[in-house]
C-alpha atoms as one frame of an Amber mdcrd trajectory, in Angstrom:
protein
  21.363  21.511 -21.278  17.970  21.580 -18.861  16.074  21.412 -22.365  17.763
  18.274 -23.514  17.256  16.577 -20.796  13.528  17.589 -21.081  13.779  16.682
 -24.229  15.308  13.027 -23.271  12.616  12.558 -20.420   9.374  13.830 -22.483
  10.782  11.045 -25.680  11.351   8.339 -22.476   7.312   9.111 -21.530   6.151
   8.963 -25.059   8.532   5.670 -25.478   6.297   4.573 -22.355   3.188   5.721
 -24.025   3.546   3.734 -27.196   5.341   0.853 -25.393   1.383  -0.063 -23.476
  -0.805   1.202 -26.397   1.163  -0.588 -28.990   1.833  -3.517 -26.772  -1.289
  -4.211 -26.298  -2.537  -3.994 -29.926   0.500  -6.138 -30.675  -0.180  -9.100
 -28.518  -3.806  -9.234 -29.877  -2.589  -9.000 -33.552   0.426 -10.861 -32.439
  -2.209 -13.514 -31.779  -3.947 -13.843 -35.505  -0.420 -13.801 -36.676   1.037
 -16.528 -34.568   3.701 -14.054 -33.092   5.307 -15.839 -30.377   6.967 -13.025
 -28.600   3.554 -11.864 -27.528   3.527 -14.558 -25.229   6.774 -13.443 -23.517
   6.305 -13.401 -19.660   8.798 -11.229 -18.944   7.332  -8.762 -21.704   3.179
  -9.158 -20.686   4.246  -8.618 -17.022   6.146  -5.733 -17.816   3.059  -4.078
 -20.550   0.491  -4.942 -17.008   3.003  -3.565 -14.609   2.633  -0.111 -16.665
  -0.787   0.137 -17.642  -1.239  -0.630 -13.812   0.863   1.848 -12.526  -0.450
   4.410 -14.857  -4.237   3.600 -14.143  -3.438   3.470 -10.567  -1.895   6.944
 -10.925  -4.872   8.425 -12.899  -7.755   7.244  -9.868  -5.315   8.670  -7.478
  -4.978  12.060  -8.871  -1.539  11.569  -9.245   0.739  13.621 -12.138   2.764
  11.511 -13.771   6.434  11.266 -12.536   7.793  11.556 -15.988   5.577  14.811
 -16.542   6.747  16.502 -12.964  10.293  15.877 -13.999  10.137  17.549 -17.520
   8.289  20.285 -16.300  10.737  20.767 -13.404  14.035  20.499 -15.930  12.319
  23.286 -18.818  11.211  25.476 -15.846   9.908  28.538 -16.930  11.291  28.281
 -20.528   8.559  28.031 -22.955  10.860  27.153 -26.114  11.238  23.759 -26.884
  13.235  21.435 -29.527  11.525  20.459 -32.789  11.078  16.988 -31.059  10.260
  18.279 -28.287   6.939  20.367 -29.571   6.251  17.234 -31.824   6.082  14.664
 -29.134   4.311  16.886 -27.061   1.426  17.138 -29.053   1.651  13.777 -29.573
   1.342  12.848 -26.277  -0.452  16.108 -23.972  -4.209  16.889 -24.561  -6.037
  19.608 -23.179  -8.773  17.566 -21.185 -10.134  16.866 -17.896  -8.055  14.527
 -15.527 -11.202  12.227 -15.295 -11.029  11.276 -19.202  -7.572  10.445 -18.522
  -8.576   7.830 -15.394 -11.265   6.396 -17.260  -9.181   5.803 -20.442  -6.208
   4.561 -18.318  -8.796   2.452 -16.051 -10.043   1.170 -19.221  -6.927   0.147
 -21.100  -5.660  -1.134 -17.542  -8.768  -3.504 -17.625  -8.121  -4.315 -21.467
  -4.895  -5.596 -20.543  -6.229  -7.924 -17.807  -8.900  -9.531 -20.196  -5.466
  -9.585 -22.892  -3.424 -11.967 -20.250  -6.854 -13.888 -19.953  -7.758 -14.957
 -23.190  -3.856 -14.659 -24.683  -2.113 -15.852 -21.683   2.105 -15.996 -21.433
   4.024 -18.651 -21.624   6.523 -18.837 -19.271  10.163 -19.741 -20.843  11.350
 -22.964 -20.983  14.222 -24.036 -18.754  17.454 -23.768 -20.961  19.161 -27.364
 -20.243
């Protein structure tokens, strides 16, 4: 049971993953297709409050929540699901914590510039 729930958390993280990297290339070709849900405030303050969070975490030093709790649930158990060793790749790289700040700083910054130059529109008052 501890390994499903692993399993749930580490597909939650990569859901969080793809939500601010494909977000973000979504509003911009969102914005050469006319999309207008990329405009959504409630969605564009959501996509900054993550990458901001995240970038925050990664100049702090801090390990992801979602990362403590999966490794806390699998313990010492090195099996995983098929999904679970999939994702995992998917989302886990073998590199210094700094290249992880920078990129994170660097999308965080991306996103910024993103509300600039494709701002939201806030919804219009249902009558």
């Amino acid at each position: 049971m501890r390994l499903l729930l692993a399993d749930i958390v580490l597909v939650v993280h990569f859901g969080l993953a793809l939500f601010i990297t494909a977000g973000l290339a979504n509003i911009w070709l969102g914005r050469a297709l006319g999309w207008a849900w990329i405009r959504n405030l409630r969605f564009r303050l959501a996509h900054i409050a993550a990458i901001s969070i995240v970038a925050l975490e990664g100049l702090l030093g801090i390990t992801c929540p979602l990362t403590l709790w999966e490794d806390a649930l699998r313990g010492s158990a090195s099996d995983t699901s098929f999904v679970g060793r999939w994702i995992g790749r998917l989302l886990y790289y073998d590199l210094p914590e700094w290249v992880f700040a920078w990129a994170y700083v660097c999308m965080a910054i991306a996103t910024a510039l993103t509300w600039r130059f494709v701002p939201p529109r806030r919804a219009h008052p249902q009558a």
